[in-house]
Backbone as numpy.savetxt, mean C-alpha at the origin, in Angstrom:
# Nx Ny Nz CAx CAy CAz Cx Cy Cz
-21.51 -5.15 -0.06 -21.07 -5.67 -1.35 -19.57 -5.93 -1.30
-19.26 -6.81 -1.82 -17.93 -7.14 -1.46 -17.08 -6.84 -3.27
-15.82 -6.81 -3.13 -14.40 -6.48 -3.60 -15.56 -6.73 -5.58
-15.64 -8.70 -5.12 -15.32 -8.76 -6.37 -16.82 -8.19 -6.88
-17.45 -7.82 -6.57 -19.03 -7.52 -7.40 -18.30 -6.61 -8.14
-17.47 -5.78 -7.83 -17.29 -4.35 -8.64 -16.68 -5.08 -9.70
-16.72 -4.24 -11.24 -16.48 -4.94 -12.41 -15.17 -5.09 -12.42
-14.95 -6.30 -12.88 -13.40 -6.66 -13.03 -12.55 -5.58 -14.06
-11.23 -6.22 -13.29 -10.18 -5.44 -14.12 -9.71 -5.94 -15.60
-9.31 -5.08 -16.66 -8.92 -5.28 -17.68 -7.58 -5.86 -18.36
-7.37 -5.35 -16.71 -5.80 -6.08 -16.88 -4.33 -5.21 -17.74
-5.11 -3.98 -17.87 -4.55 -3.15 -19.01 -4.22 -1.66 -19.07
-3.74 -0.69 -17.75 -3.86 0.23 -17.83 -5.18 0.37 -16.82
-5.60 1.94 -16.71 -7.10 2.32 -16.16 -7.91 2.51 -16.56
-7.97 2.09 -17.60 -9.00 2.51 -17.84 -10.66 1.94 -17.71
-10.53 1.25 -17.21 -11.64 0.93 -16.46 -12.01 1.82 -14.93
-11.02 2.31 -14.71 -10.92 3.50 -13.87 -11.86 4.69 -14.09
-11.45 5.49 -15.54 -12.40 6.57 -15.76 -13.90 6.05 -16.34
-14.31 4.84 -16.30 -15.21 4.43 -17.54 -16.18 4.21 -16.36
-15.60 3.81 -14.67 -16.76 3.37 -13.51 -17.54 4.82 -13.44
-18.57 4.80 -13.21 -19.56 5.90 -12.88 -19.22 5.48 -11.01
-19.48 7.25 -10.25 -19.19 7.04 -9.02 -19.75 6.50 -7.98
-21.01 6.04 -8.52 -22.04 5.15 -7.86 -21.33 3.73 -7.53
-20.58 3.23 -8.89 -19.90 1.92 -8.40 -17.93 2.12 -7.62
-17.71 3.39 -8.05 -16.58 3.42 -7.31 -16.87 3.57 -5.59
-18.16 4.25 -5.21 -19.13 3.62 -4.00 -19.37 2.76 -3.36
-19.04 1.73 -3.67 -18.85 0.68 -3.88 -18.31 -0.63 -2.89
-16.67 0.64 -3.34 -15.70 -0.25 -2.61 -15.58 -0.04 -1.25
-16.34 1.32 -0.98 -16.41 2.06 0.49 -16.85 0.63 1.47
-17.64 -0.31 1.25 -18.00 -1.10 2.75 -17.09 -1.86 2.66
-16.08 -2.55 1.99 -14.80 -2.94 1.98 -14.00 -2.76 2.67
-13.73 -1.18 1.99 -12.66 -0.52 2.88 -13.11 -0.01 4.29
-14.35 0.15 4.83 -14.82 0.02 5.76 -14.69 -1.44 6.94
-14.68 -2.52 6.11 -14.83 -3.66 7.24 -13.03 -3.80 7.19
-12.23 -3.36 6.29 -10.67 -4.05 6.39 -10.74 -2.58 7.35
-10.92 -1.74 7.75 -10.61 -0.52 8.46 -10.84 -0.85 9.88
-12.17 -1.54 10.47 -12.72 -1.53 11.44 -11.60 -3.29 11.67
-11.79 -4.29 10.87 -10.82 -4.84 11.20 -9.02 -5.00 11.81
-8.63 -4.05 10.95 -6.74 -3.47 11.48 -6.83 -3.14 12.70
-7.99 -2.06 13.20 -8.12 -1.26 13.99 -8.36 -2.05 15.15
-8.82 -2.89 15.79 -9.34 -3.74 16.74 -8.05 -4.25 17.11
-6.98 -4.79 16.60 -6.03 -5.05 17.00 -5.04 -4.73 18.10
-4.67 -2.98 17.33 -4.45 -1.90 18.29 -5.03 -1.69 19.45
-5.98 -1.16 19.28 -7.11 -0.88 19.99 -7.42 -2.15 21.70
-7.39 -3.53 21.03 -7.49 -4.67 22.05 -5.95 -4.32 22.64
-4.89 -3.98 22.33 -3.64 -4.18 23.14 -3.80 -2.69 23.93
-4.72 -1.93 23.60 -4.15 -0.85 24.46 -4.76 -1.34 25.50
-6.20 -1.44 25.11 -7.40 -1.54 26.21 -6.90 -2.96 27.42
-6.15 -3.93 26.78 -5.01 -4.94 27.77 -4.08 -4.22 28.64
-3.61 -3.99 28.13 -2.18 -2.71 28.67 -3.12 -1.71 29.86
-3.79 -1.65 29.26 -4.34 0.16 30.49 -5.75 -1.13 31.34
-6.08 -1.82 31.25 -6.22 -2.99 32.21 -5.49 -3.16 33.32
-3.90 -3.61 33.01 -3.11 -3.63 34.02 -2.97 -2.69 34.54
-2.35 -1.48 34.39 -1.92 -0.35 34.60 -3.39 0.56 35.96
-4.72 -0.36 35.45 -5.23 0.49 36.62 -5.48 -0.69 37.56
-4.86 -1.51 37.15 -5.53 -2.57 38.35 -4.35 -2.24 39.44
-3.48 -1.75 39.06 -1.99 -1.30 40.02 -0.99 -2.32 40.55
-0.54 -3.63 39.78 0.03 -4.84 39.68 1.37 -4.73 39.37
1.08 -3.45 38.52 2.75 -3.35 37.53 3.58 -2.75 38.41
5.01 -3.53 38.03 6.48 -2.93 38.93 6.43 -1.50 37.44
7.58 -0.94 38.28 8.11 0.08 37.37 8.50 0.03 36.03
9.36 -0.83 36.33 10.07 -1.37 34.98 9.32 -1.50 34.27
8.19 -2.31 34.42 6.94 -3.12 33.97 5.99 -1.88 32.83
6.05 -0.52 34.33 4.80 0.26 33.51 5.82 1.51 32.55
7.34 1.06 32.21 7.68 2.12 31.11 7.45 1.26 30.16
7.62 -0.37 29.79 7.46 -1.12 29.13 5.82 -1.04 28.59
5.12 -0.66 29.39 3.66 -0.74 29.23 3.55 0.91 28.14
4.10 1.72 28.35 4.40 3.35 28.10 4.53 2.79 26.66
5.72 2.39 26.61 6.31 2.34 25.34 5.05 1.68 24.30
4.49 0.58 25.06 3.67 -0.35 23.92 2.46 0.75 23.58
1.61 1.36 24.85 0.99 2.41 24.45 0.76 3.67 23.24
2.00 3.79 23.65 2.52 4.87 22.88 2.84 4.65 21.16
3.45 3.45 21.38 3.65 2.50 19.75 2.41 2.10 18.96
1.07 1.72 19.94 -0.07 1.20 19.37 -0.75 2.57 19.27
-0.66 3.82 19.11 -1.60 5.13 19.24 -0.84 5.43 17.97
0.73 5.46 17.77 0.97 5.75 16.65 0.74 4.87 15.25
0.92 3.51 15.57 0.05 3.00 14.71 -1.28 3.30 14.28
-2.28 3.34 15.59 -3.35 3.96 15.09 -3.84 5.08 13.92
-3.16 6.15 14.50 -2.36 7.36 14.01 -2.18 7.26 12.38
-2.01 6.39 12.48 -1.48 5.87 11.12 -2.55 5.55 10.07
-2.59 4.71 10.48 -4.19 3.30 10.23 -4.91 4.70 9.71
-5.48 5.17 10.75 -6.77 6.64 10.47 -6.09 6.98 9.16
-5.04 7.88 8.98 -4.71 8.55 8.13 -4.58 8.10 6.83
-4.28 6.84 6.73 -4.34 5.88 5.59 -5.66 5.44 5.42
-7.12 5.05 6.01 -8.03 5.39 5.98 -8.35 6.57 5.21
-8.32 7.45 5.71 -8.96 8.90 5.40 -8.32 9.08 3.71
-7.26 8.44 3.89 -6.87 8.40 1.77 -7.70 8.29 0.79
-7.58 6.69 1.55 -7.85 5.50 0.98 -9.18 6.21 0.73
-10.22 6.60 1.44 -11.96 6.87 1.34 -11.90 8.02 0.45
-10.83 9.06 0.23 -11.08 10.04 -0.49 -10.31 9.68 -2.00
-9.52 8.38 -2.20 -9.53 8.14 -3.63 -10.28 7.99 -4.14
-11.00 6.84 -3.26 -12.15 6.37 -3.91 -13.55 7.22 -4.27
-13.57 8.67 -3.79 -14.48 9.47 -4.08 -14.14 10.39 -4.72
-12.67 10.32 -5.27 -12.62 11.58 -6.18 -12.08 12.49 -5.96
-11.53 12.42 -4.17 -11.45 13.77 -3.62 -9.99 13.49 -2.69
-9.38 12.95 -3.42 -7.78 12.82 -2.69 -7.03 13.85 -3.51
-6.33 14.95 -2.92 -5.47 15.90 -2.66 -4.04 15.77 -2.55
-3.48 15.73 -3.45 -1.81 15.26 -3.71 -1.11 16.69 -3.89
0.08 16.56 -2.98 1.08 17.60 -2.95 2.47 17.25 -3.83
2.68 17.27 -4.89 3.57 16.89 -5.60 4.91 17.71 -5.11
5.80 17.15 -5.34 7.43 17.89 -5.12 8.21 17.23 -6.24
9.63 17.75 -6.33 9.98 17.14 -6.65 11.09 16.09 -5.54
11.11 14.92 -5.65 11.43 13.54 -4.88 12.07 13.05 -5.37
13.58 12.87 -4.64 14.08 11.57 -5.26 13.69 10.11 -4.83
13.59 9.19 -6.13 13.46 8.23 -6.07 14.00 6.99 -5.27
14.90 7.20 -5.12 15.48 6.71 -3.83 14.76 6.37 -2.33
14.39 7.91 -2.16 13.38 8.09 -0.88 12.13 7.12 -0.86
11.23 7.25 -1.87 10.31 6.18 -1.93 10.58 5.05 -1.98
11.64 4.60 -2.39 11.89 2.97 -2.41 12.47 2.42 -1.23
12.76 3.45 -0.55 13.85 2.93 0.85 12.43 2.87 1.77
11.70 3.79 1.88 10.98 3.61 3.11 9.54 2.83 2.63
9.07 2.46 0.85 8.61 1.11 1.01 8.84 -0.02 1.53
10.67 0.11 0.96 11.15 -1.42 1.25 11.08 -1.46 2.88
11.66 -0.25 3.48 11.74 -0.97 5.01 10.72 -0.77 5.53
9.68 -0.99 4.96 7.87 -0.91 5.80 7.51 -2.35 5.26
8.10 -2.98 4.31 8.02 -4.36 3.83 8.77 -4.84 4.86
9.71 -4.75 5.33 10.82 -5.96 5.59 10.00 -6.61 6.36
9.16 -6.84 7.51 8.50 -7.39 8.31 7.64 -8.80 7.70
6.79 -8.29 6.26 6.04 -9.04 5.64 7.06 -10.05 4.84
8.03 -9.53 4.18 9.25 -9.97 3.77 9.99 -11.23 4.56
10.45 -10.82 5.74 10.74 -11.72 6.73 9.20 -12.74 7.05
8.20 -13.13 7.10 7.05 -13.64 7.63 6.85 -14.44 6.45
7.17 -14.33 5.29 6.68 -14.64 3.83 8.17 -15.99 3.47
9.33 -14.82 4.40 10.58 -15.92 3.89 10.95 -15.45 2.57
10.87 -14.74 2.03 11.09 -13.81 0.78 12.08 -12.96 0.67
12.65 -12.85 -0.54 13.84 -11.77 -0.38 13.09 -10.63 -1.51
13.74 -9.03 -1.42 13.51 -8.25 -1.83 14.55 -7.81 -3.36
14.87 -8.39 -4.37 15.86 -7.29 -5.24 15.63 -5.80 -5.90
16.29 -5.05 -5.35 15.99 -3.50 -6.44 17.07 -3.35 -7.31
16.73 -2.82 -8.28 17.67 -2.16 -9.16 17.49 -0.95 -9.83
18.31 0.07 -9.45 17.47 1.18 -10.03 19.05 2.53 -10.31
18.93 2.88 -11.45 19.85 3.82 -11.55 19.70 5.16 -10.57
21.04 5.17 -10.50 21.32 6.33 -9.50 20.71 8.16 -9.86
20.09 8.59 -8.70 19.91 10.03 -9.06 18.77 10.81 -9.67
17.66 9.26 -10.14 16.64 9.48 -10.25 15.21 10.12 -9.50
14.58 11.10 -10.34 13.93 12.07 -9.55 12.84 12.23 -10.24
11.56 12.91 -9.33 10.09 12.66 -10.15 9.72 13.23 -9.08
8.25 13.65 -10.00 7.57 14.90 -9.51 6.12 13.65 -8.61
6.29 14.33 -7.15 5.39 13.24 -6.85 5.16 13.86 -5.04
3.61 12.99 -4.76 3.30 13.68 -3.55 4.62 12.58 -2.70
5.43 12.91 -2.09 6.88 11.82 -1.24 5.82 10.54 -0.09
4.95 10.84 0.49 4.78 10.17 1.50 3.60 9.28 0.99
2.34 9.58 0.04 1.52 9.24 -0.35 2.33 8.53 -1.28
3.36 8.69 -2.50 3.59 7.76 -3.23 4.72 6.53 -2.36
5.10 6.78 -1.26 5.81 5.87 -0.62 4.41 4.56 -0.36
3.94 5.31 0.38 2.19 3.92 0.61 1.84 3.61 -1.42
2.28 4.14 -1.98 1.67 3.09 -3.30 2.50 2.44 -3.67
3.95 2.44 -3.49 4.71 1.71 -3.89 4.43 0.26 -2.80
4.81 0.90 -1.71 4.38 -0.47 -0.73 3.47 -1.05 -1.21
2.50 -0.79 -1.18 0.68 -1.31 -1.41 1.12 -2.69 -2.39
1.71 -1.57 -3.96 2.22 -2.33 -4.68 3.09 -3.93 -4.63
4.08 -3.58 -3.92 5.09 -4.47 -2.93 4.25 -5.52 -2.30
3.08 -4.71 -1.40 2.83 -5.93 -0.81 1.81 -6.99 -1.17
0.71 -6.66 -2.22 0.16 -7.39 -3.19 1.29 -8.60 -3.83
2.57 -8.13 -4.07 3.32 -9.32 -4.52 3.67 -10.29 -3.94
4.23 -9.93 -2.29 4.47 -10.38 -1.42 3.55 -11.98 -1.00
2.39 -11.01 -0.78 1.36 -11.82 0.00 1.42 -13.09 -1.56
1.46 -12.59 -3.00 0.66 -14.04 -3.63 2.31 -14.73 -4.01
3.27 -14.66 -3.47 4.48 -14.91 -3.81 4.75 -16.37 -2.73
5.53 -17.49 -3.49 5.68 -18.37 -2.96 6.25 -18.34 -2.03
6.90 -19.35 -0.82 7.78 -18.90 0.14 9.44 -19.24 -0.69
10.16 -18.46 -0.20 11.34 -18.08 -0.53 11.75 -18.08 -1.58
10.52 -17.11 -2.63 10.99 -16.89 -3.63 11.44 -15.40 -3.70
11.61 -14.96 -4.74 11.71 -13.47 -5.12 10.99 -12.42 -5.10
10.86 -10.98 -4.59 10.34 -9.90 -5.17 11.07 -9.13 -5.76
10.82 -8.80 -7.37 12.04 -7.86 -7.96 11.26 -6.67 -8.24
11.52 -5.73 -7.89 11.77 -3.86 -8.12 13.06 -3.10 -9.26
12.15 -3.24 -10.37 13.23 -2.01 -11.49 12.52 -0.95 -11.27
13.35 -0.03 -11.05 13.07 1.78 -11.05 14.30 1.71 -12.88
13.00 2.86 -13.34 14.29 3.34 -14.47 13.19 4.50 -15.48
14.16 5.23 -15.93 13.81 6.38 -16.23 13.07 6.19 -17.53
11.74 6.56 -18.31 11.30 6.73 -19.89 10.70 7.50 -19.88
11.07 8.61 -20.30 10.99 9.93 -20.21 9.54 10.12 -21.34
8.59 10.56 -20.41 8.31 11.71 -19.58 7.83 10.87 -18.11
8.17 9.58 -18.24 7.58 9.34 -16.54 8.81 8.21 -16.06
8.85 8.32 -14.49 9.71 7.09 -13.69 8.74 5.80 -14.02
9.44 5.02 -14.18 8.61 3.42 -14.16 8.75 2.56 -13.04
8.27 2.13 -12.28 8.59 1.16 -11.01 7.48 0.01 -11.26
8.75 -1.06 -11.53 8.34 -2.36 -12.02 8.03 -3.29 -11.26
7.10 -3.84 -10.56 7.47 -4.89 -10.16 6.35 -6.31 -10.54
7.82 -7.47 -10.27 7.48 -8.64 -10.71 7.66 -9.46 -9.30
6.92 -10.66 -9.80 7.36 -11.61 -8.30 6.70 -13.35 -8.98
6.69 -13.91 -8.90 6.48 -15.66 -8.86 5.08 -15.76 -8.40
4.13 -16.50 -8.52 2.48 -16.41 -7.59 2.20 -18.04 -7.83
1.57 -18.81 -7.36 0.92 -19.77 -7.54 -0.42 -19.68 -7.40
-1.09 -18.62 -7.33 -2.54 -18.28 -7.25 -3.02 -18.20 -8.69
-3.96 -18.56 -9.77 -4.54 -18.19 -10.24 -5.43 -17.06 -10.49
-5.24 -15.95 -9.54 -6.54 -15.05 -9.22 -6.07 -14.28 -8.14
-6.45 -12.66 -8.44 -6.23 -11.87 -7.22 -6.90 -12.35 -6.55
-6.84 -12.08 -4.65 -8.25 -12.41 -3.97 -8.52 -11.20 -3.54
-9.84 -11.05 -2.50 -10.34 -9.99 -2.75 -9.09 -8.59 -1.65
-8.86 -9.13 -0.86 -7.88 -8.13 -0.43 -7.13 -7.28 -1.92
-6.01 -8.33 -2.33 -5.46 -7.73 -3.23 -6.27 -6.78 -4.42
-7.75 -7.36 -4.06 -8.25 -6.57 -5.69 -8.40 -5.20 -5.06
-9.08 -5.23 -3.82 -9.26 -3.34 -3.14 -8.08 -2.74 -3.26
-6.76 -3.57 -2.96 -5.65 -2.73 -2.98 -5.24 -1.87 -4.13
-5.39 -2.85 -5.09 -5.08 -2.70 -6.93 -6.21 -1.59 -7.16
-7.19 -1.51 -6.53 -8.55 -0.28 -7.43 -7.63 0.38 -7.04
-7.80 0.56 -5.08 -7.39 2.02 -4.59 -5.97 2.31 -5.19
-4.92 1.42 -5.52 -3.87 2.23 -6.15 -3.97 2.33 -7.72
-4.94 2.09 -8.27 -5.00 2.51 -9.34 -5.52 4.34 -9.22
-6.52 4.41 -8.33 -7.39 5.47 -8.08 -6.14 6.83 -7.38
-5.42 5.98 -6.63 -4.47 7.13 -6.46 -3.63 7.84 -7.39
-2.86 6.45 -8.04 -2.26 6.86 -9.21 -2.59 7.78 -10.56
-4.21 7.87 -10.66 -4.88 8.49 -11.63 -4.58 10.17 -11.02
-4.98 10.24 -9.78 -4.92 11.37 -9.10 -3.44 12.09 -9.10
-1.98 11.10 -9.46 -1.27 11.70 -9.66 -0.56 11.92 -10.64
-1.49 11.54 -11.53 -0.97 11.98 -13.28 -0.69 10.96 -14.11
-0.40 9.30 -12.98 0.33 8.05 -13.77 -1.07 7.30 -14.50
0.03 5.72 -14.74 -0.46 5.50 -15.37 -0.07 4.18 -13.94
-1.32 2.95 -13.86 -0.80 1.65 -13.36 -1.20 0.20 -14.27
-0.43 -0.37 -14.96 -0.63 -1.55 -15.58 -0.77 -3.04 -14.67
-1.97 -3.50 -15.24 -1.93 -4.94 -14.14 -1.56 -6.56 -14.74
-0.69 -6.59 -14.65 -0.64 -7.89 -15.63 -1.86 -9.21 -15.22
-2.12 -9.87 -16.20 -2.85 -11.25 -15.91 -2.33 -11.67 -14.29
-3.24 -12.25 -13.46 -2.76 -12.60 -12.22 -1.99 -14.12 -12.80
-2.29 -15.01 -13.45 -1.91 -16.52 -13.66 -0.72 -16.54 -14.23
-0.14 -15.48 -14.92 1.21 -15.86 -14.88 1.76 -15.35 -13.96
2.07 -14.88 -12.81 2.67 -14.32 -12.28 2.00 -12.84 -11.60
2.44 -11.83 -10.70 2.72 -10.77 -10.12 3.51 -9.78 -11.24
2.50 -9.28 -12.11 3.81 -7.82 -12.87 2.59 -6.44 -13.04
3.35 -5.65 -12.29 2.44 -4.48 -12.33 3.82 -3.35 -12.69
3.47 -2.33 -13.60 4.17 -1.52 -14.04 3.06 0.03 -13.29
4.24 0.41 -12.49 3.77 2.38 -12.10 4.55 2.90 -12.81
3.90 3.79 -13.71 4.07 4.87 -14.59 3.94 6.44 -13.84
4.78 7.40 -12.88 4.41 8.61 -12.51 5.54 9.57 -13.37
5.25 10.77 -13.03 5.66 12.03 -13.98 7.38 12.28 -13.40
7.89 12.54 -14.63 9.27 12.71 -13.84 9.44 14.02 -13.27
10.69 14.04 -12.83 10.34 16.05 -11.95 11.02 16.58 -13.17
11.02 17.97 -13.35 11.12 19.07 -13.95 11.96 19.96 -13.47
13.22 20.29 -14.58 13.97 21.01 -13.65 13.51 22.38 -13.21
C-alpha cells in the first residue's frame, strides 16, 4: 500500500495523528520498508565494488587506503541508515523512546543545517536562520536534530532552484517554535514527502509537540512546536 492510501492530512496540527487506529498507522510500514531497502543498496553496491577489487589483488597501496577510507565511510553510513530505520518503524508503532535533556537550540539547528548543506548545494538553494540567542528546550538532542532536518528537507526537495529556505527559531512560552517556510511550485506533497510529514508528525507527538502543516499550494510552511527546558 503506498504513502497516499493512508488518509490524508488536515493540514492542521495532529490531529489526525491520534484519531488513526494502529491498523492504519501499519500502514506506512511497506513504505518505509521499500525507501529502507532502497537507500540501503546504494551503500551496500559500493562496498561490495570496493571489496571486488581489493580481492582480486590489482590495488597499489595508495589505492587500497583510499579503498579503507570509502569502506569505512559506506558502513558508517549504513550504521546510520539502520538506526534511522529502527526510529522511523518504532514511531510508527507507538513504541519510539525519547531521552529528553535539556538542549540548546543552537545544537539542533547547526547539525540539521550542516547535514542539509549537500541537498542545499544540489538544489542551488540557500539556507536563512534566524533565531535569538541562548535558546533552550527540553528535547531528545540527536532524534530532534533528524526532525528538524526531515523538516528542512521536505522544503528543500519542493523548493525552486535558487530560491530560499527560511528557518525562525523563537521562543512562546511554554514551547520553542521552529518555523519553516520555503517557495514550492508543486501543487501537492508527493509521496516521499507525505511518509516524511506522518513519521515527523509521529515523532513529534512522542515528544510532547505539536507539528502544523500548511496547505502544500501555497507554498512549504510547517511550524514545530516542542517543550521549552525547565530550569
Amino acid at each position: 500500500m503506498t504513502v497516499e492510501a493512508f488518509p490524508r492530512f488536515e493540514f492542521a496540527g495532529t490531529a489526525w495523528l491520534h484519531d488513526a487506529p494502529a491498523s492504519q498507522r501499519a500502514q506506512l510500514l511497506p513504505a518505509l520498508v521499500s525507501r529502507f531497502n532502497h537507500d540501503l543498496r546504494t551503500p551496500l553496491n559500493t562496498i561490495a565494488g570496493w571489496a571486488h577489487l581489493l580481492k582480486a589483488g590489482d590495488a597499489e597501496v595508495a589505492q587500497v587506503r583510499h579503498v579503507a577510507d570509502v569502506l569505512a565511510r559506506n558502513v558508517r553510513d549504513q550504521t546510520a541508515l539502520l538506526g534511522e530505520f529502527v526510529d522511523d518503524a518504532r514511531a510508527i508503532l507507538d513504541a519510539l523512546v525519547l531521552h529528553p535533556a535539556n538542549v540548546a537550540a543552537s545544537e539542533v539547528v547547526s547539525a540539521a543545517a550542516a547535514r542539509l548543506a549537500l541537498a542545499l548545494e544540489l538544489h542551488g538553494l540557500q539556507l536563512r536562520t534566524s533565531m535569538a540567542p541562548d535558546l533552550r528546550l527540553n528535547a531528545d538532542l540527536a532524534r530532534t536534530q533528524r526532525l528538524l532536518y526531515r523538516l528542512l528537507h521536505v522544503a528543500v526537495r519542493r523548493a525552486p532552484e535558487a530560491s530560499e529556505v527560511r528557518l525562525g527559531v523563537a521562543e512562546d512560552d511554554p514551547c520553542l517554535e521552529f518555523m519553516v517556510d520555503a517557495p514550492t511550485a508543486q501543487p501537492a506533497f508527493e509521496e516521499a514527502a507525505l511518509l516524511d510529514l506522518r513519521i515527523a508528525s509521529m515523532v513529534t507527538a512522542a515528544a510532547r509537540g505539536t507539528l502544523d502543516i500548511g496547505r502544500p499550494d501555497g507554498g512549504t510552511h510547517l511550524l514545530l512546536r516542542l517543550p521549552l527546558a525547565t530550569e
